[in-house]
C-alpha positions as CSV (number, residue, x, y, z in Angstrom):
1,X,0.0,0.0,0.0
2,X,1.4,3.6,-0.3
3,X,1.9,5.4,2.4
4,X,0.5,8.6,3.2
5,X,3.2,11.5,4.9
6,X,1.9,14.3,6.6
7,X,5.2,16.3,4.8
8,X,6.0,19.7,6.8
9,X,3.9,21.0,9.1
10,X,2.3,24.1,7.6
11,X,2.8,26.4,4.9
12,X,3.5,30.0,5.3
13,X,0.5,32.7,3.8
14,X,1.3,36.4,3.2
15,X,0.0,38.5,5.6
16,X,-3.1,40.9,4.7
17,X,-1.3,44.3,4.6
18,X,1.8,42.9,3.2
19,X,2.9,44.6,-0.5
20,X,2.1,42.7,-4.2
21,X,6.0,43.5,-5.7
22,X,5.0,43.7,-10.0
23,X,7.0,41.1,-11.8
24,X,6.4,41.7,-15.2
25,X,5.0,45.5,-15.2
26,X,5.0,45.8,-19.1
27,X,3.0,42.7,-19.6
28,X,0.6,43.2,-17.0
29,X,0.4,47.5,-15.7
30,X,-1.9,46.8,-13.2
31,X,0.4,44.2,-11.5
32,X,1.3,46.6,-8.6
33,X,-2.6,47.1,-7.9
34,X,-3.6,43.0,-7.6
35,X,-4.9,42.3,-3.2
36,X,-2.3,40.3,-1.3
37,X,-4.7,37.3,-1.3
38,X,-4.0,36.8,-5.1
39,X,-0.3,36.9,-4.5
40,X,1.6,33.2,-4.9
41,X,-1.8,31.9,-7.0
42,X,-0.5,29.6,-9.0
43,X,-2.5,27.3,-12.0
44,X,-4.2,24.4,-11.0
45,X,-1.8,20.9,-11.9
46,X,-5.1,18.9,-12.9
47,X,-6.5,22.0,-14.7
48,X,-3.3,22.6,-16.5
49,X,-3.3,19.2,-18.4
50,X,-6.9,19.8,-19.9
51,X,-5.5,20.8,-23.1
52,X,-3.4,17.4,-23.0
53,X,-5.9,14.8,-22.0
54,X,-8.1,16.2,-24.5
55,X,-5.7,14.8,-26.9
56,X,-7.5,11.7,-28.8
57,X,-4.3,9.4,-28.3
58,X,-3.9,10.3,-25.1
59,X,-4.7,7.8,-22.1
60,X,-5.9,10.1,-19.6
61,X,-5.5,9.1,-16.0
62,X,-5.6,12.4,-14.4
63,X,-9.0,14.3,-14.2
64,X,-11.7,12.5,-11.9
65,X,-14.6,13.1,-14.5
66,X,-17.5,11.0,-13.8
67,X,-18.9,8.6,-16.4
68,X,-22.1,11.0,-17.6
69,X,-22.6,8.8,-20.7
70,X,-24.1,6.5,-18.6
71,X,-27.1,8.4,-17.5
72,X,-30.2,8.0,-19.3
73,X,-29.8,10.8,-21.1
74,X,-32.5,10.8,-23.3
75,X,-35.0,10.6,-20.2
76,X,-32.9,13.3,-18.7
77,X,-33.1,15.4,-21.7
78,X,-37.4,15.1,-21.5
79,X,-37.0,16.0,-18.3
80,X,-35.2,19.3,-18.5
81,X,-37.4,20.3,-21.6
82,X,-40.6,20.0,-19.9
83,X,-39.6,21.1,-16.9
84,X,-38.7,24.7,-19.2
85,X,-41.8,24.5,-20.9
86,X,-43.7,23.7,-18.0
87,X,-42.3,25.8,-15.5
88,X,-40.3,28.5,-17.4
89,X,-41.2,31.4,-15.3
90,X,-40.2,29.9,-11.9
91,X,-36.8,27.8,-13.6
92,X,-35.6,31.0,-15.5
93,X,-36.1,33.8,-12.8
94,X,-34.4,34.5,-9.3
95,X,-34.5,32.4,-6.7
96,X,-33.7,32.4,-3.2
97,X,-30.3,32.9,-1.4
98,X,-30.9,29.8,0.1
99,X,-32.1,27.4,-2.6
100,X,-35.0,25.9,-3.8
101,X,-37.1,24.5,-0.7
102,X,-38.0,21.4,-2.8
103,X,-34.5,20.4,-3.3
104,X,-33.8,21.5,0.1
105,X,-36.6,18.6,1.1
106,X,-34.9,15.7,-1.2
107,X,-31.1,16.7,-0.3
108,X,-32.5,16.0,3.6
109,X,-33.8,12.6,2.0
110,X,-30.2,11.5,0.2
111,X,-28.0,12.7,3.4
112,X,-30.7,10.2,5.5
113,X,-28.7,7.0,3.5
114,X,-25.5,8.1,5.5
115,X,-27.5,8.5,8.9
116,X,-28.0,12.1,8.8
117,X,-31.6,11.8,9.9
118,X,-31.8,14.5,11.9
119,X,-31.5,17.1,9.6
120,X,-33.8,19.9,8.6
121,X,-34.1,21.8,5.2
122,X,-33.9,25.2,7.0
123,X,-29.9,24.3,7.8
124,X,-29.1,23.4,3.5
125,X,-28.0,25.9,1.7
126,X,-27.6,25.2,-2.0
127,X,-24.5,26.1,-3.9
128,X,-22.5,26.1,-7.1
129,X,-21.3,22.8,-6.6
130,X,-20.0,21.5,-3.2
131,X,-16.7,23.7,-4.0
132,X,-19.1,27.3,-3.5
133,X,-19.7,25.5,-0.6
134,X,-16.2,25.3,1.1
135,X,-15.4,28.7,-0.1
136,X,-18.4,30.4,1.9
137,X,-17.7,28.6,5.1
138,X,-14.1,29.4,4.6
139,X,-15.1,33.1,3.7
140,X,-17.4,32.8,7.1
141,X,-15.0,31.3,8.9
142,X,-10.8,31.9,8.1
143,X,-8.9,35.2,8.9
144,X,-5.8,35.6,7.3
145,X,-3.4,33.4,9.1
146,X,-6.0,31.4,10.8
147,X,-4.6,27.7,10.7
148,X,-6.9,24.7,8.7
149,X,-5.5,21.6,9.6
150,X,-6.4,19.2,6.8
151,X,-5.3,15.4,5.6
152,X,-1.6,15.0,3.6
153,X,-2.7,14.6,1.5
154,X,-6.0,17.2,0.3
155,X,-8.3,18.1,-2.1
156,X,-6.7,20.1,-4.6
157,X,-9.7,22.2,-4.8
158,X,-9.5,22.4,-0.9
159,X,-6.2,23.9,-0.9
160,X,-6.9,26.9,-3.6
161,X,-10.0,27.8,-1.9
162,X,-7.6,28.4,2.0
163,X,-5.0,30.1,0.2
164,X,-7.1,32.3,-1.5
165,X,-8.3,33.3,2.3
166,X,-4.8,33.3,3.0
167,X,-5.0,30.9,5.9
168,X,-2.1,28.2,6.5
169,X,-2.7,24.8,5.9
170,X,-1.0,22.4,8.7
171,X,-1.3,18.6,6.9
172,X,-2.2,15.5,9.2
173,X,-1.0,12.1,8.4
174,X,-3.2,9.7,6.7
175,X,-2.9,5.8,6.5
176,X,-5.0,2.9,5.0
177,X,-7.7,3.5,7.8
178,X,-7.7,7.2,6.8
179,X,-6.9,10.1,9.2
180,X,-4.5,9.2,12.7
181,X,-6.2,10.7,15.4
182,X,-3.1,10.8,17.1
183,X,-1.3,12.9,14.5
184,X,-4.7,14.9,14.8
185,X,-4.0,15.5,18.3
186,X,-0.6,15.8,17.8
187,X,-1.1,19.3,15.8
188,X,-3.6,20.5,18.0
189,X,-1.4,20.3,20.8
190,X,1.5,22.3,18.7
191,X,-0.5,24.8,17.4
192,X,-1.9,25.3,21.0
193,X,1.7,25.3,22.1
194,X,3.0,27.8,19.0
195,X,-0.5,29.9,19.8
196,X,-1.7,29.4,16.3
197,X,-6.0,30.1,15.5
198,X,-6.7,26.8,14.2
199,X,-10.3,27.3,12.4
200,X,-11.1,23.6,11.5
201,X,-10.4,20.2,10.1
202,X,-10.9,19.8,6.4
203,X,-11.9,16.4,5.8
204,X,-12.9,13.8,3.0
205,X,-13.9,10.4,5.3
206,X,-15.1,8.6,2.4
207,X,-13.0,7.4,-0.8
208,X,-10.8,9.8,-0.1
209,X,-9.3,12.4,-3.2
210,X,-6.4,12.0,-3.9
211,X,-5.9,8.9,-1.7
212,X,-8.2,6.8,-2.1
213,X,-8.9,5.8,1.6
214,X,-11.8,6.0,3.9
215,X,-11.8,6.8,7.2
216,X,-12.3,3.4,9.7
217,X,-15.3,3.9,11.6
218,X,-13.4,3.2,14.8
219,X,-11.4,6.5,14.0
220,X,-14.6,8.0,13.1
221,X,-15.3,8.1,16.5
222,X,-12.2,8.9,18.1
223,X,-12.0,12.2,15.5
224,X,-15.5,13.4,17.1
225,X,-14.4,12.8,20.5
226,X,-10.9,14.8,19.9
227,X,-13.3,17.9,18.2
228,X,-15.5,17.3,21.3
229,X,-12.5,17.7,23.6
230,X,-10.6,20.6,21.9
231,X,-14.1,22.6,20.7
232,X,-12.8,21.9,16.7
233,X,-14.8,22.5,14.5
234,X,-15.3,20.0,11.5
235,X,-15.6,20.6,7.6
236,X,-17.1,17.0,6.4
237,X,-16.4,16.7,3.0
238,X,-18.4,13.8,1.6
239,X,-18.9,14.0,-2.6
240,X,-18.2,10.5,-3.1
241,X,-19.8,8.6,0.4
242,X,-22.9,7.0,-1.8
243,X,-20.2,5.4,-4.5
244,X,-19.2,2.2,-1.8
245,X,-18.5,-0.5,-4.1
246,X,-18.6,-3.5,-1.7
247,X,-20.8,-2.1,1.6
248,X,-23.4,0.6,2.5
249,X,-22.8,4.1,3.2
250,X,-20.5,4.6,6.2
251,X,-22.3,6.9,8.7
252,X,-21.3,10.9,8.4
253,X,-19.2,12.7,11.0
254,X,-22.1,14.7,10.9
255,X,-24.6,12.3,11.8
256,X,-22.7,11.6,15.0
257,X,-22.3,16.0,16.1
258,X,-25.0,18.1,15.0
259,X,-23.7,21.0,16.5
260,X,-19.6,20.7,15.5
261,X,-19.7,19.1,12.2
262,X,-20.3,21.0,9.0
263,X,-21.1,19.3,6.2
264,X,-20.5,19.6,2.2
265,X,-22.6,17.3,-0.2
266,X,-22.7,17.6,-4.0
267,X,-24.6,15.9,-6.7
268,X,-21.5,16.2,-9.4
269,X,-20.4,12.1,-9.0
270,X,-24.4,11.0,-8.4
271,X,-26.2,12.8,-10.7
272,X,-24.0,15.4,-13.4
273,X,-21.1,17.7,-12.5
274,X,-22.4,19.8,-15.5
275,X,-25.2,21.5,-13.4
276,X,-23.3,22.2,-10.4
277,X,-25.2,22.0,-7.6
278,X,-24.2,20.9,-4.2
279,X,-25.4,22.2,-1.0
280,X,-24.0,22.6,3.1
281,X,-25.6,21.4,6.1
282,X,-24.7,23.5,9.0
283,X,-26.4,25.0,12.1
284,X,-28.6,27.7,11.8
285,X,-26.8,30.6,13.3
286,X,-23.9,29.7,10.7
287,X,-26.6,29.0,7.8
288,X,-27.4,32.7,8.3
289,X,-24.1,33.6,7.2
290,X,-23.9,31.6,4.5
291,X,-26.8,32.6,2.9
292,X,-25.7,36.4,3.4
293,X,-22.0,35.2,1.6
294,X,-24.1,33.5,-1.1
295,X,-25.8,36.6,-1.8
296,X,-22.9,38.8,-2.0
297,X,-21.2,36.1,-3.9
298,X,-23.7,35.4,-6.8
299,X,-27.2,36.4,-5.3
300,X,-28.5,33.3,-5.5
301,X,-27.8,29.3,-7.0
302,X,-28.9,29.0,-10.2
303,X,-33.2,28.0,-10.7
304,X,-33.4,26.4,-13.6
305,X,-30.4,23.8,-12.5
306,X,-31.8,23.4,-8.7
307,X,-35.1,22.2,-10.3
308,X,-33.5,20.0,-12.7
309,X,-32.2,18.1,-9.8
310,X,-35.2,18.1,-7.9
311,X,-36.9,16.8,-10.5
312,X,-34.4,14.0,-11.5
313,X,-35.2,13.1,-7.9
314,X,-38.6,13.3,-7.9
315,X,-38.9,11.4,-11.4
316,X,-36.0,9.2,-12.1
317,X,-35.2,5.9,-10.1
318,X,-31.6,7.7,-8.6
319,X,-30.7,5.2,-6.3
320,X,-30.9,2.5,-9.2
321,X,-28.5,4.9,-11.2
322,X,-26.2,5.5,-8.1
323,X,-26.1,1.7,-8.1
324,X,-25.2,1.5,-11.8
325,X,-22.5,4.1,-11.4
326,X,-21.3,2.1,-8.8
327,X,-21.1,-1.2,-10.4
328,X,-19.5,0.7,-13.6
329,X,-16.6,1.9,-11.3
330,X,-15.8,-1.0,-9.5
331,X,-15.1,-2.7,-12.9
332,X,-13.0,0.4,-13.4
333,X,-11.2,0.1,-10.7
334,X,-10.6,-3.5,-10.8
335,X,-8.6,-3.2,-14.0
336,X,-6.7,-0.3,-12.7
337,X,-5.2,-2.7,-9.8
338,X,-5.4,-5.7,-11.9
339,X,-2.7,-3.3,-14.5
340,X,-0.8,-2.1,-11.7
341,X,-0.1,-5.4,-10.2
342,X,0.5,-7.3,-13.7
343,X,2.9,-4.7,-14.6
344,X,4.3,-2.0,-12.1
345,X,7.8,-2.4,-11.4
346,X,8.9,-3.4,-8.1
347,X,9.4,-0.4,-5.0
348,X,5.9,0.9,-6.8
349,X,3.0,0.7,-4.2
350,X,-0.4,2.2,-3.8
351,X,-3.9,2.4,-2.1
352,X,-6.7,0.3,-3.0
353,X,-10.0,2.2,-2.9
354,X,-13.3,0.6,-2.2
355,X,-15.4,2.7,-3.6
356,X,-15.0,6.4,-5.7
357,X,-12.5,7.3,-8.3
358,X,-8.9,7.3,-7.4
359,X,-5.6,5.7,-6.5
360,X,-2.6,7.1,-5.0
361,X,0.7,5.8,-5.9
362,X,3.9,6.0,-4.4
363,X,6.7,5.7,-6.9
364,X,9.9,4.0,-6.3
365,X,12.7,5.5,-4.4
366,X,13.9,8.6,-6.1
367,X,11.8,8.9,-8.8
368,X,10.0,12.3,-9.0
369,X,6.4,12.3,-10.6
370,X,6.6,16.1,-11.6
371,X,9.9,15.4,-13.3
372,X,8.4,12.9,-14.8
373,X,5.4,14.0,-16.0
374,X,6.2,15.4,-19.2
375,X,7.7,12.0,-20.3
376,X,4.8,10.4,-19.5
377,X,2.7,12.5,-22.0
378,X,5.2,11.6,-24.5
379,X,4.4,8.5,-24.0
380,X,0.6,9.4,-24.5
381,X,-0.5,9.0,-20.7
382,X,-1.5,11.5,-18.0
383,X,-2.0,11.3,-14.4
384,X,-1.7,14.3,-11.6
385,X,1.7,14.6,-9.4
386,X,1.6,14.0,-5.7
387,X,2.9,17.8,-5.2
388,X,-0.7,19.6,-6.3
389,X,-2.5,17.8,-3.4
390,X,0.2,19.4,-0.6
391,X,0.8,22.9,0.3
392,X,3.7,22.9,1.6
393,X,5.7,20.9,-1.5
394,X,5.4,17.5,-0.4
395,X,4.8,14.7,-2.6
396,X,7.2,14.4,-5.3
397,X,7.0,10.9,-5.1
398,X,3.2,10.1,-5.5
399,X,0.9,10.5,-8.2
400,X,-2.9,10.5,-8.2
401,X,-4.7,7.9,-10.8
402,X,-7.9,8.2,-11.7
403,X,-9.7,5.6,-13.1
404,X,-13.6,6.8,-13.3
405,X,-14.0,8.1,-16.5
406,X,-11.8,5.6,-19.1
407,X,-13.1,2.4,-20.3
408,X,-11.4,-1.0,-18.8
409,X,-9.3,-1.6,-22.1
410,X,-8.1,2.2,-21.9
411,X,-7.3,2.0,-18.4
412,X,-5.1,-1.3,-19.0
413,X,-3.4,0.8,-21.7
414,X,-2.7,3.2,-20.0
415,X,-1.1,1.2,-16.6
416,X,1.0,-0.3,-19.3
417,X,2.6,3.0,-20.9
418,X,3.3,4.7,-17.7
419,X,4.5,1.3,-16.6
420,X,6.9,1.8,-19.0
421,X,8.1,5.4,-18.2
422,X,8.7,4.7,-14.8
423,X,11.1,1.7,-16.0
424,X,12.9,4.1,-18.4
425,X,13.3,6.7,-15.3
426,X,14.6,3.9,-13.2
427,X,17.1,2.7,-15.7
428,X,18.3,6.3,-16.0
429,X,18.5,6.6,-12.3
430,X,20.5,3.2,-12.6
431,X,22.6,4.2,-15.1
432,X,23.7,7.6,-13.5
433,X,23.7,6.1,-10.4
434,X,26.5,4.0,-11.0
435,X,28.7,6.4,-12.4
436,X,30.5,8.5,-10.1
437,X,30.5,12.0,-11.0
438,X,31.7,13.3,-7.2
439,X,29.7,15.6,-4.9
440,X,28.8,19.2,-6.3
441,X,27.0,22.4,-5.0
442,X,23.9,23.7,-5.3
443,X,22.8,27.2,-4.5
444,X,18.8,27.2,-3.0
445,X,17.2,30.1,-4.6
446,X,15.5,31.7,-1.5
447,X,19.5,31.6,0.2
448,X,22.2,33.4,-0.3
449,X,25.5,32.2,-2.1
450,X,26.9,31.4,1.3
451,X,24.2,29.4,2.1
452,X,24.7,26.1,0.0
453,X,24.5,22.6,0.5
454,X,25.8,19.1,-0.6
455,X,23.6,17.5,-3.5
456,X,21.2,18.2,-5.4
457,X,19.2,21.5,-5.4
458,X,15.5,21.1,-3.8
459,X,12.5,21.8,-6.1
460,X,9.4,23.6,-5.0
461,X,5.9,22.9,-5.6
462,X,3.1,23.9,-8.1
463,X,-0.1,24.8,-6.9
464,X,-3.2,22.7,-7.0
């Protein structure tokens, strides 16, 4: 299995008030002018290969897109055109801040599968996608240098979203079981000691992205009892916790603390990413200032697409579909380990997921995936380095696989080519290794030429 390091503790934010230096004022005249919060923004790694997995010869393993194609889309289609002609003046206009109270109703009925019965449809709010969703409570919550603590590794999405708010992301380790409530503890304690703000834990329990794990349920109770005991609050990320492939739903953090768990649902891996709609559960007192953020953000979610998923849950037989989806992953997912054990060469390990879209791999000793990368679309595959899922510029040596959206054959084509790369980089690493080419020096760019060290230079990280 491959492991999963917590890397550094945290990672450093500018503060509020501190000054955007211009590099490039004839390309860009307003550069001097840009907020501190948009200072060290960097382009998303999985974003950045779009224009390369788009690429017809190209086996993509990188982008977690859902298989669409195998919704009924013709029924789907009927749907969304009479629900226009039938109710075009309520789909097309403004809606409320908080979301349609229908979908509010049925969202209350698919959080029940993971034992959220308890919940009301006055504390959902319905956003652009669960992502809106972590951005208001982090907008509602996070000062700059407030501390998240949040899983090494994290949502890439995640990490954009606290640097934006220029908070500072402290990692906790992760294993097979999923987050160490020890190492959980463990940075409390030090940020207690070091008098750091820590806002919240950032969490994905279930089929975790990027690493593929799910939190154990004995650790799902010791997590609540550690919030309990240090009054931590708790983001519960959960897009993927109806996509089991061998059990039922695990029961939410949420469903265990009312009062201390927040949580962030999304109908992009059951239903369509295209219509962006997710929603947050959270106590009233905090709704209220969601909804407020939501309105000052974008007024309000959009009708036409809340309806469409009300609808599609009103209408269509969803949890026959979730369970289709489902099946259509696990025979997915089965080819990627299948591929990876058949042909992976030996120091290669890596998580196997039971249930959701992704495996992390740890590559063997030495090899760097970002390095790598571009000889890997050479060789017409694609996956996403371990470095865009840390913010602190860990995980050189890991690389996130996704296998939801290519078919079986694909996939198995695809293990094989990047199979191949990493046995050209290791023979490279062989070859060099062997020859002995002395020690040199290397100056790190953030030290002075005094400041040098043995070996070779360290790399930082790209964002994402």
């Amino acid at each position: 299995m491959a492991s999963l390091p917590p890397g550094p503790p945290s990672s450093g934010t500018p503060h509020a008030h501190s000054h955007v230096v211009p590099r490039h004022p004839r390309l860009d005249p307003l550069a001097d002018r840009y907020a501190a919060r948009t200072h060290g923004m960097k382009t998303s790694e999985i974003r950045a290969l779009f224009s390369v997995v788009s690429r017809p010869e190209v086996v993509s393993l990188a982008g977690g897109m859902p298989a669409v194609t195998a919704l009924p889309l013709d029924a789907v289609g009927s749907m969304i055109g009479e629900l226009v002609s039938g109710m075009g003046a309520q789909t097309l206009q403004y809606g409320s801040g908080q979301g349609d109270p229908r979908l509010r109703e049925r969202i209350c009925d698919v959080m029940a599968l993971e034992g959220i019965t308890d919940a009301s449809p006055s504390e959902v709010v319905v956003t652009v996608g669960s992502q809106q969703g972590l951005d208001l409570v982090t907008r509602v919550f996070c000062d700059p240098g407030d501390v998240i603590l949040a899983e090494g590794p994290s949502y890439v999405g995640a990490l954009g979203v606290f640097q934006a708010a220029q908070a500072r992301v402290r990692h906790v380790a992760m294993d097979d079981d999923g987050l160490i409530p020890e190492a959980l503890e463990q940075a409390l304690l030090e940020c207690r000691a070091n008098g750091d703000r820590v806002k919240f834990l950032y969490t994905v329990p279930n089929f975790h992205n990027p690493g593929g794990v799910t939190l154990s349920e004995p650790r799902r109770r010791a997590v609540v009892e550690i919030a309990d005991r240090y009054d931590l609050l708790v983001i519960e990320d959960n897009p993927y916790g109806l996509l089991g492939f061998d059990r039922e739903p695990m029961r939410a953090l949420r469903a265990r603390d009312a009062q201390r768990v927040i949580y962030l649902g999304s109908f992009s891996k059951t239903f369509s990413p295209g219509l962006r709609v997710g929603w947050v559960l959270a106590p009233l007192a905090v709704r209220e200032k969601l909804v407020l953020a939501t309105e000052a953000q974008v007024l309000c979610p959009p009708s036409l697409t809340q309806y469409a998923v009300a609808r599609y849950l009103d209408t269509q037989p969803w949890r026959e579909q979730i369970k289709l989806f489902t099946e259509l992953y696990r025979e997915r997912r089965d080819a990627t380990l299948e591929s990876l054990e058949a042909l992976m060469p030996a120091g290669t390990t890596w998580t196997r997921p039971d249930g959701g879209f992704y495996v992390w791999l740890k590559l063997p000793h030495g090899l760097d995936a970002k390095l790598m990368q571009p000889r890997a679309v050479n060789a017409h595959v694609a996956y996403v380095p371990g470095i865009g899922f840390y913010a602190d510029g860990s995980g050189r040596e890991y690389m996130r696989l996704s296998y939801c959206y290519p078919e079986p054959d694909q996939i198995r084509e695809g293990v094989r080519r990047l199979a191949r790369v990493i046995e050209a980089e290791l023979d490279l690493h062989s070859t060099f290794d062997a020859v002995d080419t002395g020690t040199f020096r290397a100056v790190r760019p953030a030290e002075s030429p005094a400041e040098t060290m043995v070996g070779p230079a360290n790399s930082d990280r790209t964002e994402d």
